[in-house]
N, C-alpha and C positions, 0 to 999 in steps of 0.2 A: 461374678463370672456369668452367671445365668443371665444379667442384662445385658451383657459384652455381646454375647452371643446373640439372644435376642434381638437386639438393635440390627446387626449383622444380617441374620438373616430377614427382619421385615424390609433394609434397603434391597433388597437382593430382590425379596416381591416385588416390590414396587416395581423395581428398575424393567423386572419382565411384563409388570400390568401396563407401565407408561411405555412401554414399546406398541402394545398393541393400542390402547389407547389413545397416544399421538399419531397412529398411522393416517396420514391420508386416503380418505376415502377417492376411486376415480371420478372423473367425473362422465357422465355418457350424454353422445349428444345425437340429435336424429335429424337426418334431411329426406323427408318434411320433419320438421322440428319438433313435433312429441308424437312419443309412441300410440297413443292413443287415436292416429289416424294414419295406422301404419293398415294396408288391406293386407287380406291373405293372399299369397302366390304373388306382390309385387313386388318391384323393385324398391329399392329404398338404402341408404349411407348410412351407417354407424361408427362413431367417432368417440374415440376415450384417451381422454388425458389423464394420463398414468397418477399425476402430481405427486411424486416420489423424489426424496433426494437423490438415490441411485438408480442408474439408467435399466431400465425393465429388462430384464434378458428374453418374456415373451409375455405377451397378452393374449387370455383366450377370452373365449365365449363361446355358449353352450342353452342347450334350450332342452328340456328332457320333461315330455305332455304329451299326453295320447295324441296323436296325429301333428303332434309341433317337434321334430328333435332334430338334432344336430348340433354340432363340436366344431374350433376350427381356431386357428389363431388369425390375428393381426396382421394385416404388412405394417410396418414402422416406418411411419412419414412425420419428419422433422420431432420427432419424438411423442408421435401421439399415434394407435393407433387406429388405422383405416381401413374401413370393410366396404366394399362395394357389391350389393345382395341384385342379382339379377337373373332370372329364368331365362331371358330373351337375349342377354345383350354376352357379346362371347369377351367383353373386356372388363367383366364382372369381377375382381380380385378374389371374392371371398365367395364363390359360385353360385346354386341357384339357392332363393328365401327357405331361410327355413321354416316359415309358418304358413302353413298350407292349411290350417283351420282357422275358421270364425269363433272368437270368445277370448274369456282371459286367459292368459299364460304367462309365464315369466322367465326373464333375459337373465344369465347370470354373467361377468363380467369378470374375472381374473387380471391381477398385474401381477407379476412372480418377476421380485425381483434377487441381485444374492445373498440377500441376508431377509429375506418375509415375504410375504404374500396376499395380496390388499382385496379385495372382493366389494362388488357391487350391482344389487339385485335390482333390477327394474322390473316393476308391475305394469304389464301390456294388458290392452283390450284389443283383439285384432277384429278389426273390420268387416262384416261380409262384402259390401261393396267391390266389385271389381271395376277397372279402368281398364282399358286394349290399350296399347299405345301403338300398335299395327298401322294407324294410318297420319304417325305423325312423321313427317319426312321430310329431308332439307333439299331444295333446289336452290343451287349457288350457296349466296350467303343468307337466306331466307327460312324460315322451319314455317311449314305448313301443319296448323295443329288440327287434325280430323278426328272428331268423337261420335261415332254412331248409337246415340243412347237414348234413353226417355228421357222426360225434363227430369231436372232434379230444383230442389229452389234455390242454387248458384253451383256456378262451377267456374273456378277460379286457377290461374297458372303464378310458380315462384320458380325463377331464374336464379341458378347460384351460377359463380366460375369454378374456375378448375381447382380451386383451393377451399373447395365449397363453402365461400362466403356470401351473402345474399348480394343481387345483382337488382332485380326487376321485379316486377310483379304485374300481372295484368286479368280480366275475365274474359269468358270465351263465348261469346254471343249464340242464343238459341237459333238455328235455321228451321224453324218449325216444317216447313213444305218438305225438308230433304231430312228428317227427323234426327237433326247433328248437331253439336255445337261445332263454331269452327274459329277461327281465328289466325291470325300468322304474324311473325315477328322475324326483323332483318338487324342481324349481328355480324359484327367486326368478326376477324377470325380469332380463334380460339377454342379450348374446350369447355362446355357447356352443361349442367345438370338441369332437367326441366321437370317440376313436381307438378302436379295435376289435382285440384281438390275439386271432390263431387261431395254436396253437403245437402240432405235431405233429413228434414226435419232435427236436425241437431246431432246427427248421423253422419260420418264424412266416412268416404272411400278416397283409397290415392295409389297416385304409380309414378317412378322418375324413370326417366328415359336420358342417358348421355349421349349429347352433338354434338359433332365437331368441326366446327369451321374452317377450314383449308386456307390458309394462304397462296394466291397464287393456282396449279393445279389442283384439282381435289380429287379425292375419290372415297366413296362407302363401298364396304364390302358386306355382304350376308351371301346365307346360303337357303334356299327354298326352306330347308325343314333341319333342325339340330339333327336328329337322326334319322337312318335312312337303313334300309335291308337290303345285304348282296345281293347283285341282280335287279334293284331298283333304280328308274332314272332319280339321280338325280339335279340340282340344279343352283350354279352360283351365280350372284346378279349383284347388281348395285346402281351408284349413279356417278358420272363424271364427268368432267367439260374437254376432255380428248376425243381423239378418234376412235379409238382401243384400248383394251385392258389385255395385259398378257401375264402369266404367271403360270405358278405351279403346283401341284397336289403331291402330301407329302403324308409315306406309310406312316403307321405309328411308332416301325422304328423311328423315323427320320430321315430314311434313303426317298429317292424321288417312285412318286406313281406313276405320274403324268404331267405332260403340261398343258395349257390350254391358253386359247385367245379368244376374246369376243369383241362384236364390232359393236360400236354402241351407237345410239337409235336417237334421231331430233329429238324425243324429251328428254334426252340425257341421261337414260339409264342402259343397262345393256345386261345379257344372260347368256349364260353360258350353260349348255344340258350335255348330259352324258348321262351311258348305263351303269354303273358301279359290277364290275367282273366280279363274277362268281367265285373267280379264286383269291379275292382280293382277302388279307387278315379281317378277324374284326378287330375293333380299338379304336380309337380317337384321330384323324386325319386330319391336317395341318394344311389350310388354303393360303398359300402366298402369293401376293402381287407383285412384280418388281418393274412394271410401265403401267400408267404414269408415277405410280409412289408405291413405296411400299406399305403393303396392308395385311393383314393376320386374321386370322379366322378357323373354325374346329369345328368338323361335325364328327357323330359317329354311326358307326357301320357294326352289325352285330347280324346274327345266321337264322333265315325264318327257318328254312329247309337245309336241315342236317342232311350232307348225304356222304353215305361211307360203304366206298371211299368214293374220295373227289375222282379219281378218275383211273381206266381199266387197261391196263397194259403187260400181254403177256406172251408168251413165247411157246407156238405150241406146235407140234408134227403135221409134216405136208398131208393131207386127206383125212386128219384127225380131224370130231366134231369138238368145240368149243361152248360152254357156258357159264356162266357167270351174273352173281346176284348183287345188287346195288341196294341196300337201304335210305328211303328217306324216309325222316321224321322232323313234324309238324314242333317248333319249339317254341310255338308263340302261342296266344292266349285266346286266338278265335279259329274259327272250323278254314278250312282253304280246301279247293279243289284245284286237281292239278289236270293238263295234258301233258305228250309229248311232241313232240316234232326232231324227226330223223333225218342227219344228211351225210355228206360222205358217200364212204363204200357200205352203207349200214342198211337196209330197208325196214321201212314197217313193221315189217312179218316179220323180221329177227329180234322184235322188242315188245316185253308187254308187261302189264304193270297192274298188280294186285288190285288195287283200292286207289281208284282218283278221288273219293273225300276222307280228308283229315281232318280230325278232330284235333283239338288242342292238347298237346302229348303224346299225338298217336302217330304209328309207322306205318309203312307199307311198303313192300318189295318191288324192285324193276328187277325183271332177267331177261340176258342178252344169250341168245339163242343161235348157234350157228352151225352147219352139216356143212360135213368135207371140203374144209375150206382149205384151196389149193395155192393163193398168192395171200402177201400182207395185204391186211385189211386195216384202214384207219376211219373215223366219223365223229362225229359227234351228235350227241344224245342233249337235246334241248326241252330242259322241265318248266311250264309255264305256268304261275299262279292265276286264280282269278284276282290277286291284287297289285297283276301290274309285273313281276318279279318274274324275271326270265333266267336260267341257273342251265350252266352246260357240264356236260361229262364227257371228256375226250375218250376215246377208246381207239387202242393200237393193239392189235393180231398180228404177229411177226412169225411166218412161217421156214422152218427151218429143216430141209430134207433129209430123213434119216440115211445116216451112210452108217456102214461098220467098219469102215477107217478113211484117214484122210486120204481123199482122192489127189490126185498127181496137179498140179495147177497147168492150171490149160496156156500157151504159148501165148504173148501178145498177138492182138491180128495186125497184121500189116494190110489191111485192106477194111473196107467198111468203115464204121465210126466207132472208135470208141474213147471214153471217156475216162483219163485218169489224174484222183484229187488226190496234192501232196500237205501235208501229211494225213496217214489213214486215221492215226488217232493222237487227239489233244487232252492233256490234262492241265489242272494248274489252280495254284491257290490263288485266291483273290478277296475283295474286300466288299461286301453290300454297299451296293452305292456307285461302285467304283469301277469307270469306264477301261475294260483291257479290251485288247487286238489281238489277234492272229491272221497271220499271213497265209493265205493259201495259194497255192500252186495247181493250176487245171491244164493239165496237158490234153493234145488233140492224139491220139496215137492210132487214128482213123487217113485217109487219100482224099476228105473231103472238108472245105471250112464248117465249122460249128458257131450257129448264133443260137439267138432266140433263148439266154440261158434264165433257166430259174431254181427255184430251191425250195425244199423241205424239211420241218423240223419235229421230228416223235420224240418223244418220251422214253428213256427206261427208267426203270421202278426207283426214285429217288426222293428226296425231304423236300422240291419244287421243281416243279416246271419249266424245261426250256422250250417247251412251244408258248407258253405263256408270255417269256420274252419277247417271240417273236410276231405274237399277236398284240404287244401296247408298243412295239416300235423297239424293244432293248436288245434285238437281235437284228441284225441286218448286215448284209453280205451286199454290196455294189455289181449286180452282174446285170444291168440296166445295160444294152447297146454294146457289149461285147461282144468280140467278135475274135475267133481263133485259128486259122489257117492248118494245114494238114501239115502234121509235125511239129506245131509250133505249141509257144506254153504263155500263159497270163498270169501273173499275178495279183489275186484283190486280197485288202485285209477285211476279217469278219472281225465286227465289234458287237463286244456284250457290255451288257449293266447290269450285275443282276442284281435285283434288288432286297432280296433277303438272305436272311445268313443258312448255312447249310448247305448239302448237296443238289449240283444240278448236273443230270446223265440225261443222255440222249443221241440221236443220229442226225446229222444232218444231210440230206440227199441234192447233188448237185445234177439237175438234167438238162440237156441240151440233144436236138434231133435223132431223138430213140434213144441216148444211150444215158448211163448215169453213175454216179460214184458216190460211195457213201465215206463219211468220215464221222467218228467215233466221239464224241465232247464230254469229257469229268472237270467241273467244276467245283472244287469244295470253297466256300466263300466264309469270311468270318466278318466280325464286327470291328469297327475303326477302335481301335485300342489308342489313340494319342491322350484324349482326355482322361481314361482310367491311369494311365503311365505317370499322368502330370498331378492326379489325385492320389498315387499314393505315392509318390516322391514328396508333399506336403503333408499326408498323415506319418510318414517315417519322421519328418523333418518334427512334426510335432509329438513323436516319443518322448524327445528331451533328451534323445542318447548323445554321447559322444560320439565322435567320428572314430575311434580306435576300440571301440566297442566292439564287441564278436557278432551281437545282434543286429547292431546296424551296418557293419560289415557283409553280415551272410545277404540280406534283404538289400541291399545298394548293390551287391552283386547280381544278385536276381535281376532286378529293376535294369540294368546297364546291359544284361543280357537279353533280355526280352525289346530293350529299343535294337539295340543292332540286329536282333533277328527278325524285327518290324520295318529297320528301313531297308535291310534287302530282302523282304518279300515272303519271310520263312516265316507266314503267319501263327503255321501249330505251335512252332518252337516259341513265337514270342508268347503268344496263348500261355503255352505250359509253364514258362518262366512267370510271365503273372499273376497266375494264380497261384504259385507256391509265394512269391511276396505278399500276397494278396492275405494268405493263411498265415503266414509268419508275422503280419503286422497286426491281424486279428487275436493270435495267441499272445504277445507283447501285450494289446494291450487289456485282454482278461485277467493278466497276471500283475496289472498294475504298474507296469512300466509307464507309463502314460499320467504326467502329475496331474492329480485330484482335479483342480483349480476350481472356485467360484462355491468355495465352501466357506461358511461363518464361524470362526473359533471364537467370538468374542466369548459368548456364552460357556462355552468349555473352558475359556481361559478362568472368567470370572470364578466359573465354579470351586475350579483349581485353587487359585487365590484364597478362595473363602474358606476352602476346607481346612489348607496351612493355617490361616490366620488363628481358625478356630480352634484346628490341633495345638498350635501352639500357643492361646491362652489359657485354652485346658490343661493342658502337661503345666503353665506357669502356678494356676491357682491351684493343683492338687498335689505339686512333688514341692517345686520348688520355696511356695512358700511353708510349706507344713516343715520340711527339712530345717527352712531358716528360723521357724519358731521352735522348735528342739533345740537349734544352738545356741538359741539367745535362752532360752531355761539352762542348758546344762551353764551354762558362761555365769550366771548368776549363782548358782549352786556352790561353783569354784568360788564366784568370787565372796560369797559368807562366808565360805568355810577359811577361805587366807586373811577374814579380819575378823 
């Protein structure tokens, strides 16, 4: 029994030692081709073939060294995967390098597949060497390679394609007078990888740069600087063989900023500048082309000058004095000085400001100062870095005359001008992003014509700004050349976008020859709800429930009520309906409604297996046979005694 057993369990060893055993190790590949001329901070391609019988569910890699870390998985290209490490280049898949120091360090490598998990460690020596690739650039179908460097004793280029298999190879000639290497090579269209080796004394530095040859139109897109601070210019450029580039800039929700055009310029590149508004989020900003091609691109925007609050709007008694204190604090890492500049209904004299230098972490006070102030006052308060970064603070004073009950409303005039806007007040749900109208009605209820009309937008205290709309263009009322006779009425429609989610409250004032009409704007806006609807209609679907199920019943109810209360416009209602599915499909699936999948029983099976087998040649050799050898004694006892 004892060897039954034994035998038993040393297969059972085995079988888990030759598992790990026969694993395949991955394989790692680098462009440029060994680690050991990979520099710090460049660019560079990492490639792992998984060589596993079952298909990898993820491949990571990880780097964990004073000054070298980071985590990140694989994109999975034809089953291998592919990391493209770039600081510079915004079509980088696997973001920027993670080896920002010179020396050894080491790559670790992950394939997790559903039944094990395969590992492989690469030994790096990262390079001090650094390479610019700043001034290597494509005109047409040509790439102009510019290296502003000392000599080195070679320095050599490898072309891969888009599949990064080797394509070329060439060296890049010293220009000693202009102290550069330089060189230039003209390619078919396609996508391109170019490595760069600088090799001194047995010492190599490198850096890849990916180009892309255009068929036909082309266009490159960058942006002056990856990031940028509210209230900085910034600036989008490239190169192309059209007249124009026209496209658009997009929040980090994904609602539109802005859009823009630039004419491009006989060497075939072209720039586009702008200031980045003060009240813009920070976060990641999405540059799109869509004339002549389409092209993508991301910078980000982050807050030098904390100021709270963004901006000052209040409601205070007629001949009542007014004050009010602003904080800003310095968030960045170097000292800044700041001024003001006042305009509007504001002066100088109503504004003054603690401490114009800051230190890095430090605050300091603006207070807005005003005596018996008798009409609304509106302005703006414009804070200027010495680094460039210009930051506004609107400010609205709305005076309202104290009475001890409501006064009697005074008769229309029938005579004189005056101005009346239908309706006085607008509310309404809407969607970021998402362009709605309203129709307004201007009656003339004056004996004389009214032209010359124009419009104003304040503030009341809300989660954004509707003068901010209407300072990038997402607020606009058509009263350009109208014209309205004594007694007569015009209709124009006001279009909004507004582009974040949340409340927008405000007045809008309509003037024309002395006289003027205010109308009242509540916007409450939410976020496009289609793709959340269509995402959990797929994770329901992937419960496993039945269709007559209580659970998938209550949640498909939910879900069927929140789209009908989204395509006619009852945003909170759809809102409130999907987040109760939202929480019913998260409770399902904590409770484990949702099958397991992509778990290995072999091992549990086998166990199982082995333990029966065991139990029951144990229970054979300690009952069953000891019982048969008793009966075969008592059986011979009888049978002596019957001869």
């Amino acid at each position: 029994m004892k060897r039954v057993a034994g035998l038993l369990l040393a297969v059972f060893v085995i079988a888990l030692c030759c598992r790990g055993v026969l694993a395949a190790v991955p394989g790692v590949e680098f462009r440029p081709e060994t680690p050991d001329v990979i520099s710090k901070d460049a660019s560079f391609i990492l490639i792992v073939d998984p060589k596993t019988t079952e298909k990898p569910i993820r491949i990571t890699w990880s780097v964990y060294d004073t000054g070298n870390e980071g985590i990140g998985s694989f994109p999975i290209i034809d089953g291998k995967g592919v990391c493209y490490f770039s600081n510079e280049d915004g079509n980088a898949t696997c973001g920027p390098s993670p080896f920002t120091k010179a020396g050894p360090t080491e790559l670790y490598v992950y394939v997790i597949t559903p039944s094990d998990v395969d590992n492989e460690t690469v030994e790096m020596n990262i390079s001090s060497i650094t390479l610019d690739t700043e001034d290597v650039k494509r005109v047409g179908n040509t790439v102009y390679m510019n290296f502003y460097l000392p000599p080195y004793d070679s320095f050599t280029y490898k072309i891969y394609h888009d599949d990064f298999t080797f394509f070329t190879q060439g060296t890049l000639e010293r220009d000693d007078a202009h102290a550069m290497y330089a060189g230039n090579k003209t390619l078919n269209p396609g996508v391109y990888y170019f490595a760069f080796f600088a090799e001194e004394s047995g010492n190599y530095g490198t850096n890849l740069i990916r180009i892309e040859i255009p068929s036909g139109d082309y266009l490159t897109l960058e942006t002056g600087k990856g990031s940028y601070w509210l209230g900085e210019k910034a600036e989008i450029k490239g190169t192309t063989n059209v007249e124009n580039v026209s496209g658009r800039i997009y929040f980090p929700n994904g609602t539109k900023a802005r859009d823009f055009e630039a004419n491009t310029k006989t060497d075939q590149t072209f720039s586009h500048e702008f200031t980045i508004p003060s009240f813009w989020p920070e976060g990641k900003y999405n540059v799109t082309t869509s004339e002549p091609l389409v092209r993508s691109i991301t910078f980000s925007v982050a807050n030098l000058i904390e100021i709270t609050p963004s901006r000052v709007s209040e409601i205070i008694n007629e001949s009542d004095d007014f004050e009010n204190t602003v904080t800003l604090k310095n968030t960045g890492t170097d000292q800044t000085n700041l001024s003001l500049v006042v305009t509007g209904d504001l002066d100088e004299n109503d504004v003054s400001l603690e401490s114009e230098g800051l230190d890095a972490g430090e605050s300091t006070t603006l207070t807005i100062s005003l005596s018996n102030v008798q009409a609304n006052l509106a302005g703006k308060i414009k804070v200027e870095t010495d680094l460039g970064i210009e930051l506004e603070i609107p400010v609205n004073v709305y005076v309202e005359e104290p009475v001890s009950e409501c006064p009697e409303c005074p008769p229309c005039p029938t005579d004189g001008v005056a101005l009346e806007i239908t309706p006085k007040a607008w509310s309404q749900n809407c969607l970021a992003g998402e362009l709605i109208t309203q129709t307004i009605v201007l009656k003339n209820n004056g004996d004389s014509s009214l032209g010359s009309f124009t419009y104003q937008v304040s503030d009341v205290y809300s989660d954004n700004s509707l003068s901010d709309l209407r300072a990038t263009g997402d607020l606009e009322i058509p009263l350009s050349g109208i014209s309205i006779g004594a007694g007569g009425t015009r209709s124009v429609d006001m279009e909004i976008k507004p582009y974040n989610t949340g409340s927008y409250k405000g007045v809008v004032t309509v003037k024309s020859g002395g006289g003027e009409a205010y109308m009242l704007v509540s916007l409450d806006c939410f976020e496009d709800m289609t793709s959340d609807m269509s995402l959990l209609r797929g994770e329901l679907d992937n419960l496993g429930l039945t269709s007559d199920s209580t659970i998938y019943n209550d949640i498909n109810y939910l879900l069927d009520n929140a789209q009908d209360a989204y395509d006619v416009g009852n945003y909170p209602e759809a809102k409130s309906n999907l987040d109760k599915a939202r929480a019913k499909i998260v409770t399902a699936q904590d409770f484990g409604v949702a099958p397991a999948g992509g778990v290995d029983l072999t091992i549990p099976i086998v166990v199982i297996i082995i333990i029966i087998v065991v139990g029951g040649l144990l229970y054979y050799f300690r009952f069953y046979k000891r019982e048969a050898g008793e009966f075969e004694s008592a059986g011979e006892e009888d049978f002596d005694e019957e001869f």
